[in-house]
N, C-alpha and C positions, 0 to 999 in steps of 0.2 A: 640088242644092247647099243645105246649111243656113245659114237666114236665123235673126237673133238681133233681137226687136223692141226697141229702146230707145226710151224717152219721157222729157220732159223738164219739170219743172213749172215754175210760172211762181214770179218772185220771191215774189208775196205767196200764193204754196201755192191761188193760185183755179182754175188750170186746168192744159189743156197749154200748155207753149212751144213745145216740137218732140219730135215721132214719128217714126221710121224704120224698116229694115230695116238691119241691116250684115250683110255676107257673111264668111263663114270668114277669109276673107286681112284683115279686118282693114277691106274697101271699105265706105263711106256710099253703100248702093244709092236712096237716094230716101227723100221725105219719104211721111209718111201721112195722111188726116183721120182726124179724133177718132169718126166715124161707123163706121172699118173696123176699131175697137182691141176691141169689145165680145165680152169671151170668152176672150180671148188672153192668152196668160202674156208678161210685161216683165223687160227689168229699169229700173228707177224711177232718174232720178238727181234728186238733193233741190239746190236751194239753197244753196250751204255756208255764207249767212248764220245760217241756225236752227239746227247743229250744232258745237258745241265738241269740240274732239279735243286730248288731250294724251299724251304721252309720257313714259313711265315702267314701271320695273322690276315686273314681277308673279310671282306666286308660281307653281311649275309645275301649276299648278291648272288640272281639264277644264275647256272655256269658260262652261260652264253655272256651273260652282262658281265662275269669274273674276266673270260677271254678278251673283252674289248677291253678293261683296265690294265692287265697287266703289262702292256708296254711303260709306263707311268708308273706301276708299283716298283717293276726292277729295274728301272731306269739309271739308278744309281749301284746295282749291282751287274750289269754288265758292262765289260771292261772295253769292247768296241763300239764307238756307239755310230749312228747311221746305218748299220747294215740291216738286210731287211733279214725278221725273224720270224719266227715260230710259236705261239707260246698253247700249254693245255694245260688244265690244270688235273693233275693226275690224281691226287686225292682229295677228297672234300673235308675241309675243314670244321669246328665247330667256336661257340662260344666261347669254351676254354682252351683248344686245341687249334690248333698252326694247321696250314693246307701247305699239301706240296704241290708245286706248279714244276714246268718245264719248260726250256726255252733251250733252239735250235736253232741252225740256221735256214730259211726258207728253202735254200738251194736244195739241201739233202732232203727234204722233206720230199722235194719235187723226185730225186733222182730216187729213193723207194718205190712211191709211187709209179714212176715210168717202169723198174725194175720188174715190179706187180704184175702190172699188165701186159708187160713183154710175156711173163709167164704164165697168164692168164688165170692168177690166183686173187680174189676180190678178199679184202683184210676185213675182220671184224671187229677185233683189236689191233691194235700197233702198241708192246709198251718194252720200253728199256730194259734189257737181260737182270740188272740189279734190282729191279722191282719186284721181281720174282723172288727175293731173298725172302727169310719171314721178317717181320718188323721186331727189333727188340725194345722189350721196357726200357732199359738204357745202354748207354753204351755203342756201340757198333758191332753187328754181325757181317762175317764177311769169308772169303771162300775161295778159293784157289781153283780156275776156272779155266783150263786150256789155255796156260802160257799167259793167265793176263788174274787180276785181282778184281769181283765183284764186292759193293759194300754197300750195309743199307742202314743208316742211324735211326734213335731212338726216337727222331720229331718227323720219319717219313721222308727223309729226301737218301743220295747215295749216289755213287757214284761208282766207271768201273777203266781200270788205268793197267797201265804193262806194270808187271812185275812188283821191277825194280822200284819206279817211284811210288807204289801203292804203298811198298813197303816204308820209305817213308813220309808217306802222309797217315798213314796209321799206327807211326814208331808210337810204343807208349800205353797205348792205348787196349790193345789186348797180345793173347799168345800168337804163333803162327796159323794163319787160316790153313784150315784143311781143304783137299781136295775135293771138290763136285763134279760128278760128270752131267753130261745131257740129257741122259734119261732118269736124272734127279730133278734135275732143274727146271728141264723143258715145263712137264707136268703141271707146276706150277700156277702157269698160265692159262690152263681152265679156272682159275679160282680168284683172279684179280680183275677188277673193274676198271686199272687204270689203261688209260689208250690215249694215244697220240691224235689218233682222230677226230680234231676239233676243229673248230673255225671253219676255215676255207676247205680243211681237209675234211669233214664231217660228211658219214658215207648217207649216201641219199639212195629214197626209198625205190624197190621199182616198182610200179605203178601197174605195168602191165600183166605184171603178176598178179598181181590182188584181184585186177577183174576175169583172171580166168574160169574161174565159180560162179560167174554170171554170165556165160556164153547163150545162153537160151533168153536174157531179158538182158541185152548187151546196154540198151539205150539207156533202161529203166537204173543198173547202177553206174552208169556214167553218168547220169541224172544227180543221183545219189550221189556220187563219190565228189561232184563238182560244189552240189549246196553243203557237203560236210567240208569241203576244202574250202569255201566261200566264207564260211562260218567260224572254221578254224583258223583261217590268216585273218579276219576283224577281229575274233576276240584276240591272238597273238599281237596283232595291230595295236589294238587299244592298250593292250595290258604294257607293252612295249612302249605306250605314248605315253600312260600314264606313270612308268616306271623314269623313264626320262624327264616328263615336269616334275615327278618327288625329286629326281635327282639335283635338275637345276633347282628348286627351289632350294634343296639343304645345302647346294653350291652358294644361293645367293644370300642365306642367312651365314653361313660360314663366312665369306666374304665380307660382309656387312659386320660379324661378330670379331673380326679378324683381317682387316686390313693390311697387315703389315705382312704378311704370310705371302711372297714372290708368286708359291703354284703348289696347286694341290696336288698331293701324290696319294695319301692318303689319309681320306677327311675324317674318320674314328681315329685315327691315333693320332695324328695332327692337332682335334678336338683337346681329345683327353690330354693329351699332354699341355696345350695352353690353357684346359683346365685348372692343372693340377699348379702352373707356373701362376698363376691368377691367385691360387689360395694360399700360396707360397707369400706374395707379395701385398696379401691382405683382402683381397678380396672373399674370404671368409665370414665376412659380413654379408656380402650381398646373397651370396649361397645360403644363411642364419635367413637372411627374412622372406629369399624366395618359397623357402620350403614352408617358411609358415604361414604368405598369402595365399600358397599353392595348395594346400591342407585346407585353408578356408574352402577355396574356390570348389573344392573337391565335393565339399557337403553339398551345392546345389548343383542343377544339373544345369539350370538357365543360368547361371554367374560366367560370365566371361573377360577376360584381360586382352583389352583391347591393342595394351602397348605397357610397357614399362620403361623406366627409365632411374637408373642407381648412380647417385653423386656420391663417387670416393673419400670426399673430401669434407663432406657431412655427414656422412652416413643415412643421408633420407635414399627412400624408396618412392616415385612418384608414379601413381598407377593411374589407366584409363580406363575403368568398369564399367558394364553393360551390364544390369538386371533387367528381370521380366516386372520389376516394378519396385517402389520405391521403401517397399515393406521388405524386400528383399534385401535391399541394400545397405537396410537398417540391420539386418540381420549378418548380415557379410561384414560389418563394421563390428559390432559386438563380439564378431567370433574372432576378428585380429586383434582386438581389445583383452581376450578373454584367454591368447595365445603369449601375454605379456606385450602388444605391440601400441606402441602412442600413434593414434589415427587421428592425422588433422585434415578437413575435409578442404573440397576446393570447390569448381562452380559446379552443379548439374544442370541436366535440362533432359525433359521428353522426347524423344523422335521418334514418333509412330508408337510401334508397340514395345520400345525399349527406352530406358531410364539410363542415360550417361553420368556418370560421376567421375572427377578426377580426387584423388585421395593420397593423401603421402604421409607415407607410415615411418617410424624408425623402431629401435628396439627401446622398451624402460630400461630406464636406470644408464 
């Protein structure tokens, strides 16, 4: 039967509170001493005094790329600023749904970690005692936890305080939480994915393990393990380089589209909201005809918009089109025409294998 070791540190991070065993089904098979943990892989549950968790929209960024923005995302939600931090993001978000992230101080991150390895226990997880709560539909659930208040809201984030102040920061809000012991809660922690162990703290492989299966052809996968690791950081390489020029590009068209905007914190909702400020202020036009050159452009696969350009103040659209030729073009013209749109044409010319046209549309009537 597979046993899963969970430990528990103590409020002020000095030691253990409690060690265990939990079984498959989810059972608190018995307690442990701190004498029998030396060696053995954990998973770590922290205090959720020393970690802050909030809740909010993030960009479909890999989590590694999530971890390097979020100093920038909460930048305006942490209340001290300069000190060095911590930040994971503990649950992964979606399209419609909010991620919950974390944010710590680096200090205590370090002083677990030194605690660890004083005890010679390598963490698997690391995740905050409230994370363990179940999530509810709405509301807050929350729990009366050895002298102190765990809580865990409906969008994923939670929090975990003495007593007295839990009580009111949750005046209102539901009846008195009941109590939880340890061998309810601990359990728990076989079944969540969230972990502190990101970034700088993200537990790294060992190596020497893996080639112990190859002791009889020591050379031959060391061979092996080097051109799959050679092969694995260039394509991470690339994938990483080319995630960074999409980035700065959609930085430089932001910028370019948005001028006035001091500093990005975050460029979807930054976007969307100067979106929506735009079509507040009339720009409801220009959205009218993009969608309907965009529609055109859509029917050929060789039509391309080389540039655009929309005068507020006329309401023309003045476009810079590319076809594979001039029967094309004639064709792309018709179908703005035929979309209700008045197409006055400007100069062309041939270059190579493509037919330039400048073209400035408005809407009839």
């Amino acid at each position: 039967m597979s046993e899963t070791l969970v430990i528990e540190l103590t409020p002020d991070l000095g030691g253990l509170a409690r060690a265990g065993t939990v079984a498959e089904d989810g059972r608190w098979l018995g307690d442990l001493g701190a004498e029998s943990l030396s060696g053995r892989s954990a998973i770590v549950v922290v205090p959720g005094e020393w970690v802050a968790s909030h809740s909010l929209m993030l960009p479909a960024f890999a989590p590694q790329k999530l971890v390097k923005i979020l100093p920038g995302v909460l930048d305006e939600r942490i209340s001290r600023a300069g000190a060095d931090r911590h930040f994971a993001v503990l649950a992964a978000g979606a399209a419609d749904r909010p991620a919950t992230v974390a944010v710590m101080d680096r200090a205590v991150m370090d002083r677990i970690m030194i605690l660890l390895a004083g005890l010679g226990i390598s963490a698997t997880l690391l995740v905050p005692d409230y994370m363990l709560l179940p999530q509810p539909d709405e509301g807050v659930n929350a729990a009366r936890y050895h002298g102190r208040v765990l809580a865990r809201f409906a969008d994923g984030s939670g929090f975990a305080a003495e007593a007295d102040l839990a009580d009111t920061m949750l005046a209102g809000s539901q009846t008195a939480p009941e109590k939880i012991s340890s061998p309810v809660l601990l359990p728990a922690a076989c079944g969540t994915e969230a972990t502190l162990l990101q970034g700088a703290f993200a537990p790294r492989g060992d190596v020497a393990a893996m080639l112990v299966w190859f002791r009889r052809s020591g050379v031959l996968a060391l061979l092996a393990f080097a051109l799959w690791l050679a092969t694995g950081f260039y394509a991470a390489y690339d994938n990483n380089r080319r995630a960074d020029a999409t980035y700065a590009a959609a930085e430089a068209v932001f910028r370019k589209a948005l001028p006035d905007v001091p500093r990005i914190v975050n460029m979807q909702a930054q976007m969307r909201r100067a979106v929506a400020g735009y079509a507040q202020e009339g720009g409801g036009e220009f959205f009218a005809l993009s969608d309907r050159v965009f529609r055109a452009v859509e029917a050929s696969d060789q039509t391309l918009v080389e540039s655009l350009r929309y005068d507020q103040t006329t309401g023309d659209m003045v476009l810079n089109m590319s076809f594979a030729s001039y029967a094309e073009g004639d064709s792309f013209r018709r179908a703005l025409q035929e979309g209700g749109l008045l197409v006055r044409e400007g100069s062309s010319r041939q270059d190579g294998a493509r037919v330039f046209s400048e073209l400035t549309v408005r809407r009839a009537g």
